[in-house]
N, CA, C and O atoms as CSV, one atom per row, in Angstrom:
chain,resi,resn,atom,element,x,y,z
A,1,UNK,N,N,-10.930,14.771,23.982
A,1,UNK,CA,C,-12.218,14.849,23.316
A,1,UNK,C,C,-12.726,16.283,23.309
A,1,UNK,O,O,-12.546,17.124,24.191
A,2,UNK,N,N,-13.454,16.434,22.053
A,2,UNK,CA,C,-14.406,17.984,22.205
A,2,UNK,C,C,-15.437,17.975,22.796
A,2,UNK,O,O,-15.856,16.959,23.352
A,3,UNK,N,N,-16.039,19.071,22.797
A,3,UNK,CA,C,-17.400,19.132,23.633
A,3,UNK,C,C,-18.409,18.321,23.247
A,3,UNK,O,O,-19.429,18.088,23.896
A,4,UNK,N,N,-18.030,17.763,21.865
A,4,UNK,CA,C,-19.088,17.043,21.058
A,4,UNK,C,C,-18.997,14.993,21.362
A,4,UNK,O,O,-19.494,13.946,20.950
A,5,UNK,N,N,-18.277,15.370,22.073
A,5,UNK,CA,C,-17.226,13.737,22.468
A,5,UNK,C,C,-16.564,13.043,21.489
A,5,UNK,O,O,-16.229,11.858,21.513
A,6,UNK,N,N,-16.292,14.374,20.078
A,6,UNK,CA,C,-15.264,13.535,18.911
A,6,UNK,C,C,-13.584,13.264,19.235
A,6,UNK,O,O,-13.020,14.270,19.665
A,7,UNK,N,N,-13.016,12.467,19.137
A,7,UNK,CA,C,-11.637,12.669,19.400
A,7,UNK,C,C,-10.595,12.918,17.858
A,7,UNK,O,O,-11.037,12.837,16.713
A,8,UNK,N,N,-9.786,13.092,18.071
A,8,UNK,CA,C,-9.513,13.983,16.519
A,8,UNK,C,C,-7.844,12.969,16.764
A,8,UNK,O,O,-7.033,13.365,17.602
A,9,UNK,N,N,-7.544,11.601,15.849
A,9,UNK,CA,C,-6.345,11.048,15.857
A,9,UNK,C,C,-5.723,11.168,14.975
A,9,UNK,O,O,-6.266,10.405,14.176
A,10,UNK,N,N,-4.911,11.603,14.489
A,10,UNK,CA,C,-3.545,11.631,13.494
A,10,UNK,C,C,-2.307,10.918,13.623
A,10,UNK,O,O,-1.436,11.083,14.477
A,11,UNK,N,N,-2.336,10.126,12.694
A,11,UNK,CA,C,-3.029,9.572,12.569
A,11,UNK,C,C,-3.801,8.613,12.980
A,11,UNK,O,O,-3.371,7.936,13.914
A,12,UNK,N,N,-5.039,8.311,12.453
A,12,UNK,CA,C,-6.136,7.235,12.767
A,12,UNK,C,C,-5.392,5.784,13.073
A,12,UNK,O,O,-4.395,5.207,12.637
A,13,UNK,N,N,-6.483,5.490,14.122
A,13,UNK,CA,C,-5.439,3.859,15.174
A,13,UNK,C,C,-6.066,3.223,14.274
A,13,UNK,O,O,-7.263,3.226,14.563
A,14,UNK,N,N,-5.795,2.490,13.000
A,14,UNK,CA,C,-6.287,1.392,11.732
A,14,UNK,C,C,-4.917,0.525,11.906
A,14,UNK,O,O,-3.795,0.840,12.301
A,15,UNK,N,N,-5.543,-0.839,11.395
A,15,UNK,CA,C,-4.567,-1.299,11.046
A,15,UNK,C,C,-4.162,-0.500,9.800
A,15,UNK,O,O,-4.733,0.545,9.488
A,16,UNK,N,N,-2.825,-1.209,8.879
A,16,UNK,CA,C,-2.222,-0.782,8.192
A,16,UNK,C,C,-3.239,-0.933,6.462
A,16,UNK,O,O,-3.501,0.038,5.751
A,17,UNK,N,N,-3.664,-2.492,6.132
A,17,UNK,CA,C,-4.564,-2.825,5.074
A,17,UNK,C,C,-5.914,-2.059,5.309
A,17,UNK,O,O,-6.543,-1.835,4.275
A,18,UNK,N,N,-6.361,-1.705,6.247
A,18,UNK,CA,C,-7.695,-1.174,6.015
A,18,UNK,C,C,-7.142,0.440,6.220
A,18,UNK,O,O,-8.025,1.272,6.013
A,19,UNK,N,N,-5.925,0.942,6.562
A,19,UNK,CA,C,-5.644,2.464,6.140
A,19,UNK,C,C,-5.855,2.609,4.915
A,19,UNK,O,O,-6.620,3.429,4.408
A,20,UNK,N,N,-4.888,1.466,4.123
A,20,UNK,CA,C,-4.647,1.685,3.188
A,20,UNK,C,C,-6.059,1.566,1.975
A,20,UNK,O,O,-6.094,2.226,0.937
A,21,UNK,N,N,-7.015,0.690,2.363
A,21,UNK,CA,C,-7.917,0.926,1.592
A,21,UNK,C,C,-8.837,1.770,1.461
A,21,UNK,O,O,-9.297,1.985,0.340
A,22,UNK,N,N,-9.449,2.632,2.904
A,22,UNK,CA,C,-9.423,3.539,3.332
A,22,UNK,C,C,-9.027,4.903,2.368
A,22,UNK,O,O,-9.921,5.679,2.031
A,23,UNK,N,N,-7.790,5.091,2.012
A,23,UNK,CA,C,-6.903,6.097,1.359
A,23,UNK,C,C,-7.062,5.748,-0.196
A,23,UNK,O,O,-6.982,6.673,-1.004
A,24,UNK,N,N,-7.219,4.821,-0.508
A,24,UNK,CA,C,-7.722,4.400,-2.000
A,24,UNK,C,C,-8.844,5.082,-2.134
A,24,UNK,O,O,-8.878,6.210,-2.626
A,25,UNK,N,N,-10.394,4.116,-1.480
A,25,UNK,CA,C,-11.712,4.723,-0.945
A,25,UNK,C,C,-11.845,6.280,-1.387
A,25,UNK,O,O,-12.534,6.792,-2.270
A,26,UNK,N,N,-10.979,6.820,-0.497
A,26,UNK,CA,C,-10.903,8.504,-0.708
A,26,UNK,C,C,-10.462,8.998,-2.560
A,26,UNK,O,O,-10.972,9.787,-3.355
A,27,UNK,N,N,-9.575,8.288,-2.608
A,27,UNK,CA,C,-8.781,9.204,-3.736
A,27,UNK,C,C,-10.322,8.233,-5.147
A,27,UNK,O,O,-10.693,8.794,-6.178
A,28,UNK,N,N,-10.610,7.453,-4.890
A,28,UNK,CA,C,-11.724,7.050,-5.872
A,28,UNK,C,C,-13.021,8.024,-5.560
A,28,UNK,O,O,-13.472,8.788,-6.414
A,29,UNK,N,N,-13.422,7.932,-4.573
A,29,UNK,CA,C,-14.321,8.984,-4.193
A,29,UNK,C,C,-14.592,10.485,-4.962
A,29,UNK,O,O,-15.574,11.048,-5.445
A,30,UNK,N,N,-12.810,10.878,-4.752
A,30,UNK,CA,C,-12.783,12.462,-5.093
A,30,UNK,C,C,-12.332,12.211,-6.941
A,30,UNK,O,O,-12.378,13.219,-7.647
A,31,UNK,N,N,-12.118,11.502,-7.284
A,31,UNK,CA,C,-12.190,11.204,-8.792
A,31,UNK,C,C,-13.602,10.877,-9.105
A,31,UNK,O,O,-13.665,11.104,-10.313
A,32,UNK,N,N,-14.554,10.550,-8.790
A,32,UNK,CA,C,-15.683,9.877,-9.096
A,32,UNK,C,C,-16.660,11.469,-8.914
A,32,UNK,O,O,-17.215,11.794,-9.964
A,33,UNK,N,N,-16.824,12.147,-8.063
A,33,UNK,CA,C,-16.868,12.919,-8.232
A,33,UNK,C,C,-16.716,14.415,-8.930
A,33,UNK,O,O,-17.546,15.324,-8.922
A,34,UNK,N,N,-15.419,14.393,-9.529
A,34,UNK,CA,C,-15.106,15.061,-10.401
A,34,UNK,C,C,-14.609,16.475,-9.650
A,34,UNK,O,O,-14.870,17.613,-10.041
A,35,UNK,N,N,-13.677,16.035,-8.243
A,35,UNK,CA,C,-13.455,16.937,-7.789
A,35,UNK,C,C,-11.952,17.891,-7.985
A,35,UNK,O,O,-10.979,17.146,-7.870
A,36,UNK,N,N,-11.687,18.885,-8.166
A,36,UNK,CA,C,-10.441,19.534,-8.314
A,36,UNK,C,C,-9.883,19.983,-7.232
A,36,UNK,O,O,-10.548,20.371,-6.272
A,37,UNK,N,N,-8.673,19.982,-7.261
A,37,UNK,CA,C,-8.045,20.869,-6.332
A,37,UNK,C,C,-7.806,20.437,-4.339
A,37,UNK,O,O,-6.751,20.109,-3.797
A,38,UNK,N,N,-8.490,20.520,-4.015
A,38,UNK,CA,C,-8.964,19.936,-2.608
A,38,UNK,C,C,-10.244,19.448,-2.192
A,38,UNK,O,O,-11.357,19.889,-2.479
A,39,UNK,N,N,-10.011,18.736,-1.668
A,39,UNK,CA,C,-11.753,18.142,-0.740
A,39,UNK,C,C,-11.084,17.138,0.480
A,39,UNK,O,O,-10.211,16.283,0.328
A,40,UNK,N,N,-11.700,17.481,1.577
A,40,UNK,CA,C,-11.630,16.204,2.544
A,40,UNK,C,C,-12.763,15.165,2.531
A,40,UNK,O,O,-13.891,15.626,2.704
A,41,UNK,N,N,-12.659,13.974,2.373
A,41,UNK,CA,C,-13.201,12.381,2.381
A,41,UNK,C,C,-13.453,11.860,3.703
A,41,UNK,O,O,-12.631,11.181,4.319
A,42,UNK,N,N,-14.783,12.235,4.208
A,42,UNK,CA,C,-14.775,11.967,5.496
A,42,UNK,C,C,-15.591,10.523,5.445
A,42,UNK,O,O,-16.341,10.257,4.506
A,43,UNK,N,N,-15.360,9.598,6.584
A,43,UNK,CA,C,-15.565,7.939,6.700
A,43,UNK,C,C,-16.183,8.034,7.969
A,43,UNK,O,O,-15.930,8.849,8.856
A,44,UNK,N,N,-17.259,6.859,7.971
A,44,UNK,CA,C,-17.709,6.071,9.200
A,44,UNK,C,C,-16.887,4.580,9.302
A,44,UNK,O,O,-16.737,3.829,8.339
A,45,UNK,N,N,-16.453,4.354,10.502
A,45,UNK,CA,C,-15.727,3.559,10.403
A,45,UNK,C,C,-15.972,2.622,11.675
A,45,UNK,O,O,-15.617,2.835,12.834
A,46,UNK,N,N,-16.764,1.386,11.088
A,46,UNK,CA,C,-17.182,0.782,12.526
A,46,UNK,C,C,-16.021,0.150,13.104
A,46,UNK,O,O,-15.053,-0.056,12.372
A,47,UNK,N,N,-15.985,-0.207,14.391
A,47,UNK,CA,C,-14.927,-0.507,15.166
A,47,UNK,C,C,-14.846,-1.821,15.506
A,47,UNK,O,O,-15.766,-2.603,15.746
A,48,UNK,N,N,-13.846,-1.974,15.508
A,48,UNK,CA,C,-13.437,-3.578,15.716
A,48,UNK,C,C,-12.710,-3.934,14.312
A,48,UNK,O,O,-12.687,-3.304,13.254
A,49,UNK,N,N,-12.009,-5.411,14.753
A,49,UNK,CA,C,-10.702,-5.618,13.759
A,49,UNK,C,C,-10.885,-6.519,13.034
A,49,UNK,O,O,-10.213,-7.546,13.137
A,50,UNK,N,N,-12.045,-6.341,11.915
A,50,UNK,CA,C,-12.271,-7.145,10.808
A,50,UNK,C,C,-11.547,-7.397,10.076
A,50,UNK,O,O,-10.740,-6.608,9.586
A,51,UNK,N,N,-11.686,-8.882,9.748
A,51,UNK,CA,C,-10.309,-9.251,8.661
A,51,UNK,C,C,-10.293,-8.586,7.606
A,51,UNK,O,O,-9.260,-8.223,7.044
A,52,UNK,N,N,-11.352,-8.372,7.250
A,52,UNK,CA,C,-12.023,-8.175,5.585
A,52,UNK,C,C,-11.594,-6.269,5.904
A,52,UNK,O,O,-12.202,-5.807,6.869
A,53,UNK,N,N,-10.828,-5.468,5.307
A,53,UNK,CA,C,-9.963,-4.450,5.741
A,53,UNK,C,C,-11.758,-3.616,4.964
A,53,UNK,O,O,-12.273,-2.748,5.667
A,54,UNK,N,N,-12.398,-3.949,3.758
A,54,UNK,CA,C,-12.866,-2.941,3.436
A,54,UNK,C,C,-14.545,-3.486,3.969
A,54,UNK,O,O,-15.499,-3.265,3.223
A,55,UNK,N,N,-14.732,-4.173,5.265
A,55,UNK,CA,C,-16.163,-4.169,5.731
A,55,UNK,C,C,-16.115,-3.149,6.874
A,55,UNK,O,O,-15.120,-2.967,7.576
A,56,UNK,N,N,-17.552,-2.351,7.024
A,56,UNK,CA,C,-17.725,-1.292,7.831
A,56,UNK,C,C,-16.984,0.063,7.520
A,56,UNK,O,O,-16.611,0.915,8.326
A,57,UNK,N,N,-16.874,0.050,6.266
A,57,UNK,CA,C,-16.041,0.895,5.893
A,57,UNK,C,C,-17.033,1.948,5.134
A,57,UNK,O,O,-17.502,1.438,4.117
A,58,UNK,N,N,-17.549,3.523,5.408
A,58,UNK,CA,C,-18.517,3.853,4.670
A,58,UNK,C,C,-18.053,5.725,4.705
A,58,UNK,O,O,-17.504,6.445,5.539
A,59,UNK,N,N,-18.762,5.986,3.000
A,59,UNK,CA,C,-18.078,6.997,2.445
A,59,UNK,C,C,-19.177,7.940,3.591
A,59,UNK,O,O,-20.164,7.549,4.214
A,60,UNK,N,N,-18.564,9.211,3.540
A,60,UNK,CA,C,-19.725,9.488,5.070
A,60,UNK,C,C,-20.074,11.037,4.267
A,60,UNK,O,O,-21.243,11.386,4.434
A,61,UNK,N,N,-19.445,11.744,3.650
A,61,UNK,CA,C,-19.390,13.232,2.934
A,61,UNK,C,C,-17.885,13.493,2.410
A,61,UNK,O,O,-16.819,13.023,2.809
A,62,UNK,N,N,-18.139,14.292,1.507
A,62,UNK,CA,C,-16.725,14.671,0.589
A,62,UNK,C,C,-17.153,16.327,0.436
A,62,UNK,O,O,-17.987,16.844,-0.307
A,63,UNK,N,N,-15.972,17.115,1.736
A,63,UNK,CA,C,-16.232,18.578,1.556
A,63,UNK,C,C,-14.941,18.886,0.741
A,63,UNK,O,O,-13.755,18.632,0.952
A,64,UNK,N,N,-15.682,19.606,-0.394
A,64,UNK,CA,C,-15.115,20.264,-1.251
A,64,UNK,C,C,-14.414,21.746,-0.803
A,64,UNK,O,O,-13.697,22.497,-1.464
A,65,UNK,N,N,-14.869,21.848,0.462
A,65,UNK,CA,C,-13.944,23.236,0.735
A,65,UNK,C,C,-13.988,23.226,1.982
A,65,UNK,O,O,-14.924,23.735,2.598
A,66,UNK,N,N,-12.640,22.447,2.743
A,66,UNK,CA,C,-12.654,22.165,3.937
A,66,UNK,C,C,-12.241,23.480,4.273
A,66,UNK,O,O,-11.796,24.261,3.431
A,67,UNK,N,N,-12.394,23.791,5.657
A,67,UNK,CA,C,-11.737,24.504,6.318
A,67,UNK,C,C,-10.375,24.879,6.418
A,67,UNK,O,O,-9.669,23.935,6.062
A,68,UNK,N,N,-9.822,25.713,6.704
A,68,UNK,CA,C,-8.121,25.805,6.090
A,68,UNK,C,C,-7.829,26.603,7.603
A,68,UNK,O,O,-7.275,27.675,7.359
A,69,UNK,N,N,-8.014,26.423,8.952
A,69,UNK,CA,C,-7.491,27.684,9.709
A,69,UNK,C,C,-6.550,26.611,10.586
A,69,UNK,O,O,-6.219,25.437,10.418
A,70,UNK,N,N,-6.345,27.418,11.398
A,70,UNK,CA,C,-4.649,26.330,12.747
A,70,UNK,C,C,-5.576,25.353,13.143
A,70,UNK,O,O,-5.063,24.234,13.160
A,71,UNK,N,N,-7.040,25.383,13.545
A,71,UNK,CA,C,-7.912,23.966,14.161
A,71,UNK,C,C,-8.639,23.184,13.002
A,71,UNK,O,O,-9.296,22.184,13.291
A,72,UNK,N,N,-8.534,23.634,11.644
A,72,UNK,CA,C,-9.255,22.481,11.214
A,72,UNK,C,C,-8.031,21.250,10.699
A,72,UNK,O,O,-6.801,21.269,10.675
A,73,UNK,N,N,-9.014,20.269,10.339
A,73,UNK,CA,C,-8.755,19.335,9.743
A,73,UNK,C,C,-7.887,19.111,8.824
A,73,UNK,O,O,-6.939,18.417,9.191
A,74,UNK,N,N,-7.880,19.510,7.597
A,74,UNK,CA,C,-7.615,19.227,6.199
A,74,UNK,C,C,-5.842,19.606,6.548
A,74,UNK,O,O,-4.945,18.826,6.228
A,75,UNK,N,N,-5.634,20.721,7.136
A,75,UNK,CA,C,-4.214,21.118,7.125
A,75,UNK,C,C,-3.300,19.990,8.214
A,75,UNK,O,O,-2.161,19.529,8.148
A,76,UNK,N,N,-4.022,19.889,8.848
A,76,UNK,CA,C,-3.001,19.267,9.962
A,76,UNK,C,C,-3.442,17.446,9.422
A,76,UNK,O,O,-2.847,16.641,10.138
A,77,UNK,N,N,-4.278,16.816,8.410
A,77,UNK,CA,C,-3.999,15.467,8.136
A,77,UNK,C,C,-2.763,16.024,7.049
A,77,UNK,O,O,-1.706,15.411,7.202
A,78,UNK,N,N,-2.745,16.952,6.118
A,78,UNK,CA,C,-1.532,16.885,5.779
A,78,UNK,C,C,-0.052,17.590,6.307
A,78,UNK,O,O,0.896,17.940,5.604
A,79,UNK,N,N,-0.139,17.637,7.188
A,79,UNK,CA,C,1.134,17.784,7.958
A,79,UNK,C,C,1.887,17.196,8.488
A,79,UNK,O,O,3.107,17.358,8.533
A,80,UNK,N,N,1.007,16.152,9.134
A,80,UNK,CA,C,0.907,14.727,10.111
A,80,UNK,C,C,1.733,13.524,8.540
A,80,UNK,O,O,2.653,12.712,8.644
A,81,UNK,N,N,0.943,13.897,7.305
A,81,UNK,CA,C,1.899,13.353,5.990
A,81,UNK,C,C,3.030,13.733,5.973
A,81,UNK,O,O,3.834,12.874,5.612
A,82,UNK,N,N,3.535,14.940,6.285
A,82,UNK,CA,C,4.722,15.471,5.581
A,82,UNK,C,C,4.811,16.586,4.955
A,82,UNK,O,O,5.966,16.913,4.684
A,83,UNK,N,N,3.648,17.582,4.491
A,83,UNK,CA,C,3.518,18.460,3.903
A,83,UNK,C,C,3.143,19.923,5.050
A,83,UNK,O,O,2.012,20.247,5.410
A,84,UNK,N,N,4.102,20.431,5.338
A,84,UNK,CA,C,3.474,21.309,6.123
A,84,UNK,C,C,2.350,22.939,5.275
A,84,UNK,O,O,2.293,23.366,4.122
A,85,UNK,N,N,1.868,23.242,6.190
A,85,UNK,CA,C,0.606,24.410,5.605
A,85,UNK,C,C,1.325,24.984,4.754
A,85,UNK,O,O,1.110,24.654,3.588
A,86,UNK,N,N,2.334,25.950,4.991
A,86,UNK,CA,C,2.775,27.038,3.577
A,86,UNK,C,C,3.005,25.840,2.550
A,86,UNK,O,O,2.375,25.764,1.495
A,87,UNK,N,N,3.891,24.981,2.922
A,87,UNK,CA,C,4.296,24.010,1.507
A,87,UNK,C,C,2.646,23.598,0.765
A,87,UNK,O,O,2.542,23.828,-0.440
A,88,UNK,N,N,1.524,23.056,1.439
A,88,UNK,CA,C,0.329,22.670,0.749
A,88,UNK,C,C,-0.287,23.728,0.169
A,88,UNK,O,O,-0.930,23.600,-0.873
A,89,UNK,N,N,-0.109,25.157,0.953
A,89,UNK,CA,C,0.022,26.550,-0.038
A,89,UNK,C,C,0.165,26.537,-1.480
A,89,UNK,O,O,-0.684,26.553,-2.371
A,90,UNK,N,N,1.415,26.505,-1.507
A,90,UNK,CA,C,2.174,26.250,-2.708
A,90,UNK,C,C,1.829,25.258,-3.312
A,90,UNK,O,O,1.563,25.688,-4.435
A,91,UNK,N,N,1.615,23.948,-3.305
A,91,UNK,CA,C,1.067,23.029,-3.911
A,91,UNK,C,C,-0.491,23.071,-4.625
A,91,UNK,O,O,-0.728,22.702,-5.776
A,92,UNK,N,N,-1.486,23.612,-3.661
A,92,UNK,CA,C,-2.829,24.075,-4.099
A,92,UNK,C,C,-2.545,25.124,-4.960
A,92,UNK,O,O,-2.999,24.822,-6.064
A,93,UNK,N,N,-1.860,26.521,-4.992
A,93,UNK,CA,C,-1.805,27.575,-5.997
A,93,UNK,C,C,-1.379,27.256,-7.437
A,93,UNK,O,O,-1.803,27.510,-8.564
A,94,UNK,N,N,-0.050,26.390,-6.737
A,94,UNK,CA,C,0.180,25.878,-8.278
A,94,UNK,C,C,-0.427,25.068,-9.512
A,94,UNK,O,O,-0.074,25.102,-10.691
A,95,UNK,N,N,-1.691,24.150,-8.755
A,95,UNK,CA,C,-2.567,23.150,-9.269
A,95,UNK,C,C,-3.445,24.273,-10.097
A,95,UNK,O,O,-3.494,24.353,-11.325
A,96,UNK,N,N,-4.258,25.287,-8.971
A,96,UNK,CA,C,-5.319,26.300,-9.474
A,96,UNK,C,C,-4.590,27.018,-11.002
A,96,UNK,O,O,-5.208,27.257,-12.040
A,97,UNK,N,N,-3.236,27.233,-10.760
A,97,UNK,CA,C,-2.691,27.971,-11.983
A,97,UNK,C,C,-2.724,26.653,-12.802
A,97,UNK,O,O,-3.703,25.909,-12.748
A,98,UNK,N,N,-2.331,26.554,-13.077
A,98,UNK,CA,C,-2.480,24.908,-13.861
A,98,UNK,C,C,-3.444,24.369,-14.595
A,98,UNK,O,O,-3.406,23.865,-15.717
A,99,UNK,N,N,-4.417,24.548,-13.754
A,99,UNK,CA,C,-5.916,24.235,-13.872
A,99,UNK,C,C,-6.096,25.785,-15.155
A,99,UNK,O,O,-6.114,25.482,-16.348
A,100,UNK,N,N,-6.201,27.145,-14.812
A,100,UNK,CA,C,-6.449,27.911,-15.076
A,100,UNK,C,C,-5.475,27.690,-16.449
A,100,UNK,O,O,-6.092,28.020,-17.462
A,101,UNK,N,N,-4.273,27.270,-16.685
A,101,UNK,CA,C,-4.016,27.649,-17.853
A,101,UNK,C,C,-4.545,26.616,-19.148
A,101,UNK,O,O,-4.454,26.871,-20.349
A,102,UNK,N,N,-5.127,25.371,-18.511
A,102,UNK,CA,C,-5.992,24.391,-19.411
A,102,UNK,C,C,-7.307,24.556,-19.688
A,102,UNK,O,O,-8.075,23.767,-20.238
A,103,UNK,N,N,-7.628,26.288,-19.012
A,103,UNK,CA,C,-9.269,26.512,-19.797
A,103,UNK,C,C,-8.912,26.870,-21.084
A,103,UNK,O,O,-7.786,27.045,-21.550
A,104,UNK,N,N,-10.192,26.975,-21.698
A,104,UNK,CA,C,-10.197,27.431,-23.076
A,104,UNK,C,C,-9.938,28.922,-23.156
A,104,UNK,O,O,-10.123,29.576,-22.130
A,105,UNK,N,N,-9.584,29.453,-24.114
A,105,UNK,CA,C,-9.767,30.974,-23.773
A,105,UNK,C,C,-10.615,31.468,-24.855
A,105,UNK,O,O,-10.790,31.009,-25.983
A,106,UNK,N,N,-11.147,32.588,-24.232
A,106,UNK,CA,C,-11.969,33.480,-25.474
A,106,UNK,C,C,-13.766,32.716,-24.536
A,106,UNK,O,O,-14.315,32.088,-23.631
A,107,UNK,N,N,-13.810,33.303,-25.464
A,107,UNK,CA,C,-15.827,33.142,-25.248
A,107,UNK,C,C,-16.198,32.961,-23.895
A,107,UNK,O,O,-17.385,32.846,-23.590
């Protein structure tokens, strides 16, 4: 635990159906929003093992520009996926170029 008494799990002890709705939750969230590129989807998540996977389940903030250093968050839930930091590097630059070549140009 931190000084704050948060404990930081990677991943999160969920069952498997309420991960998974959970991870839906998020990716609707950051579409509904109209967000590009990165954001972390942060949840309140009451405890205990409700059948119903999506009760107590609540959208809590969506930071659009998480932190990126060796202790935050955003890098190490995707690492813990499979994607390590330089590779999500590369993945974010390439989106931004991407992004950048579907503006309009001129004016």
């Amino acid at each position: 635990m931190d000084a704050a008494g948060a404990a930081l799990r990677i991943p999160a002890d969920l069952p498997a159906e309420r991960a998974r709705h959970i991870q839906a939750l998020a990716v609707k969230t950051f579409e509904l929003l109209c967000c590009e590129g990165l954001a972390r989807i942060d949840f309140f998540v009451e405890p205990g093992g409700a059948s119903d996977s999506e009760a107590g389940v609540y959208v809590n903030e969506a930071n659009a520009l998480p932190g990126f250093t060796s202790i935050s968050m955003y890098p190490k839930l995707w690492e813990v996926a499979g994607l390590r930091p330089s590779d999500l590097m590369d993945v974010l630059i390439e989106h931004a170029l991407a992004r950048h070549g579907r503006r309009p140009q001129g004016g």
